[in-house]
C-alpha positions in Angstrom: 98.8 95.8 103.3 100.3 95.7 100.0 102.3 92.4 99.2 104.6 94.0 96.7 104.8 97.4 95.6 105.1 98.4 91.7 106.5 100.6 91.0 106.7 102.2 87.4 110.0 103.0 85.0 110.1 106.1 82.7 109.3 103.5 79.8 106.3 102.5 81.6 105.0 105.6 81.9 106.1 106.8 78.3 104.2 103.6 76.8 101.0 104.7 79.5 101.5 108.5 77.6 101.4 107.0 74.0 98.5 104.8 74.6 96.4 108.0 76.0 97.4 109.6 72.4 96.3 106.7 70.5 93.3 106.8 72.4 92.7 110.5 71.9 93.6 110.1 68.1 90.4 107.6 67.7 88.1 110.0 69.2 88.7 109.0 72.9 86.7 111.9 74.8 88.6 113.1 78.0 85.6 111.7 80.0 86.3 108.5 78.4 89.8 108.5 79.0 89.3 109.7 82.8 86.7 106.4 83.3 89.1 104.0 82.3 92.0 105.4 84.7 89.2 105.3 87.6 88.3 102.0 86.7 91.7 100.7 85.9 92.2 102.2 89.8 94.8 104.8 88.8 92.5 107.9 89.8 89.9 107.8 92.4 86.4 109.7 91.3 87.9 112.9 92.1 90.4 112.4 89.6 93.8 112.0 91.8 95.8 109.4 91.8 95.4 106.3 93.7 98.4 105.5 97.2 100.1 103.2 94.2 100.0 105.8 91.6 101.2 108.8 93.4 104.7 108.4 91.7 102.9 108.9 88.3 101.1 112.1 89.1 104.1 114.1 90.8 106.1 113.0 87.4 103.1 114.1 85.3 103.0 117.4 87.0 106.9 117.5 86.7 106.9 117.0 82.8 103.8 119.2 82.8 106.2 122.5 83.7 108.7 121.5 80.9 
């Protein structure tokens, strides 16, 4: 069981969003990029987000439609 939850802000995911564009800008392949969320734990290997990330893909899919 988790101990505490995090939870993340809208500046926590905004600062998450600019360091994927920095990382893109340098030549960061989206393979690249996907292997460091799955090892970071964010995504599993079939690239949806982890139980403590679940948060951060329905407000990625919400900003998506905008």
């Amino acid at each position: 069981m988790l101990g505490k939850l995090i939870t993340m802000n809208k500046e926590d995911i905004e600062n998450l969003k600019n360091i994927a564009r920095e990382k893109l800008k340098r030549g960061f392949t989206r393979e690249e990029a996907l292997q460091s969320l799955i090892r970071a734990g964010i995504l599993d290997e079939n690239e949806n987000f982890t139980e403590p990330y679940k948060h951060l893909g329905e407000a990625v899919k919400r900003l998506s439609k905008k």
